[in-house]
Backbone as CSV, one residue per row, in Angstrom:
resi,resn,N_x,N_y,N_z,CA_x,CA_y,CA_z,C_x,C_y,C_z
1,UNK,-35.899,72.685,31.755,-35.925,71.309,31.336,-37.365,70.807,31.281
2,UNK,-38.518,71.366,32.315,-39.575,70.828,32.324,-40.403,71.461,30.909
3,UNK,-39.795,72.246,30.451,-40.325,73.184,28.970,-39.901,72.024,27.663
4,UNK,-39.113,71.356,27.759,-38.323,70.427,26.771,-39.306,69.619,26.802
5,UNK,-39.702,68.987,28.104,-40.307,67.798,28.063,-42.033,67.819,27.647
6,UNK,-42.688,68.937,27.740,-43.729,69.697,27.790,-43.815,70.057,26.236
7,UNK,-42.751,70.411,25.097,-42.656,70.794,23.784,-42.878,68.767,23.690
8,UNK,-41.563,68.312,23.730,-41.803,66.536,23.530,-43.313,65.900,23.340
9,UNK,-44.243,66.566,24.231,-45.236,65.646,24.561,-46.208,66.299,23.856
10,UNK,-45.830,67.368,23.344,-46.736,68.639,22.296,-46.803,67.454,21.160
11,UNK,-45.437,67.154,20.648,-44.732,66.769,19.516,-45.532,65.669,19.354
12,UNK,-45.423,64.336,20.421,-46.135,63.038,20.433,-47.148,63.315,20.314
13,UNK,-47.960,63.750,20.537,-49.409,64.055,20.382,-50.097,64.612,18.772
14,UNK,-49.367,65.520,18.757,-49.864,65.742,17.259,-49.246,64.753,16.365
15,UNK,-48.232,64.185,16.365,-47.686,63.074,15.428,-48.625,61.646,15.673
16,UNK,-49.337,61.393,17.062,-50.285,60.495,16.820,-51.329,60.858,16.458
17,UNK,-51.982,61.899,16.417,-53.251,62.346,15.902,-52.859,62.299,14.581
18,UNK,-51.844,62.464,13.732,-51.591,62.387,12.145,-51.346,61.315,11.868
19,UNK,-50.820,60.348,12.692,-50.689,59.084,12.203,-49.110,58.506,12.391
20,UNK,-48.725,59.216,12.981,-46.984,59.145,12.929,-46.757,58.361,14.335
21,UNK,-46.767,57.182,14.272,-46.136,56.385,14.966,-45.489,56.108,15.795
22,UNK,-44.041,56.108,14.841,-42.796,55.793,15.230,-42.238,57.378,15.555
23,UNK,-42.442,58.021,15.049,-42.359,59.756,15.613,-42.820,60.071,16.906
24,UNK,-44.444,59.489,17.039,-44.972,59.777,18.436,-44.222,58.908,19.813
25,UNK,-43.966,57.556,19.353,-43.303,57.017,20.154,-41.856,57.497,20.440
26,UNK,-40.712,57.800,20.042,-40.010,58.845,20.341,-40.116,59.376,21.264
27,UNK,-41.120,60.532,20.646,-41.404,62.080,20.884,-41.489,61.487,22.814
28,UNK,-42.277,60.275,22.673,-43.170,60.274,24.173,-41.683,59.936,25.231
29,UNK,-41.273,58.650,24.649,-39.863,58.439,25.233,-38.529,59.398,25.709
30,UNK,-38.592,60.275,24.841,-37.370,61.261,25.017,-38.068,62.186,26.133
31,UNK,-39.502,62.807,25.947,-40.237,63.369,27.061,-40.242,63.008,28.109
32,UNK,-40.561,61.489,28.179,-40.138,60.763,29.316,-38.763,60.729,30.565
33,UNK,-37.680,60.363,29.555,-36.390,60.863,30.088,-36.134,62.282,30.537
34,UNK,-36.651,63.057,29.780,-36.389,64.434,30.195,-36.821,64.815,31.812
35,UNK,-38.175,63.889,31.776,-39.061,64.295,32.847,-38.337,63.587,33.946
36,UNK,-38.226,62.643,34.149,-37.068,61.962,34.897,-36.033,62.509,35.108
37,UNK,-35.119,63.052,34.345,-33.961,63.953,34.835,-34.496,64.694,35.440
38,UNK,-35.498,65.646,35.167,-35.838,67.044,35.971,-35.899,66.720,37.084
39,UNK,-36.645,65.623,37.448,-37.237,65.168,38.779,-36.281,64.502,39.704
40,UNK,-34.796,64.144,39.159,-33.882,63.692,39.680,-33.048,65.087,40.740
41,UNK,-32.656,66.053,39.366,-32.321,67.642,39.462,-32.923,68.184,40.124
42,UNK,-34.289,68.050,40.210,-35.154,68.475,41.683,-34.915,68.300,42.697
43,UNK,-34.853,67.193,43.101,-34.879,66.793,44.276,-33.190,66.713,45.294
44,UNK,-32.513,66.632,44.007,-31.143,66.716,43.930,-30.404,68.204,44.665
45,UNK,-31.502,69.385,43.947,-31.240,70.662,44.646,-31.664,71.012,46.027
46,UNK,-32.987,70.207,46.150,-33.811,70.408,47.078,-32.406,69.818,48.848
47,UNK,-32.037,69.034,48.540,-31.296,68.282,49.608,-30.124,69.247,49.387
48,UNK,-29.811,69.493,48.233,-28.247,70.780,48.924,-28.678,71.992,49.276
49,UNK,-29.860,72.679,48.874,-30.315,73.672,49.314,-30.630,73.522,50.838
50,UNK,-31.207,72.484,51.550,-31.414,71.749,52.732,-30.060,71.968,53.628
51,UNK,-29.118,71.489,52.993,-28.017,71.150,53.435,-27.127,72.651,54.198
52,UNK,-27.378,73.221,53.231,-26.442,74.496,53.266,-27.316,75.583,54.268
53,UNK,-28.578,75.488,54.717,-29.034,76.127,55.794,-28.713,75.665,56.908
C-alpha cells in the first residue's frame, strides 16, 4: 500500500511540473488517503501482533 501511495505522489508531481492541476491535486489527495490507511493498518497490526505474544 505504501508503493500506491509513493506511485500517487510520482503522478502529482510530474502533472504539476506540466501544468496539470486538477490531475496533480488528485494525484496528491488519493496519495494522501492511501498514506493514512497504511498508517492506520500499521499500527492496527502492530497492537494484534502485541496482543497475541
Amino acid at each position: 500500500m505504501l508503493r500506491w501511495t509513493i506511485i500517487f505522489i510520482i503522478i502529482a508531481i510530474i502533472a504539476g511540473i506540466l501544468g496539470f492541476g486538477g490531475i496533480a491535486g488528485a494525484s496528491a489527495g488519493i496519495a494522501k488517503i492511501i498514506f493514512f490507511i497504511f498508517i492506520v493498518l500499521f499500527i492496527v497490526s502492530l497492537i494484534r501482533g502485541g496482543l497475541k505474544r
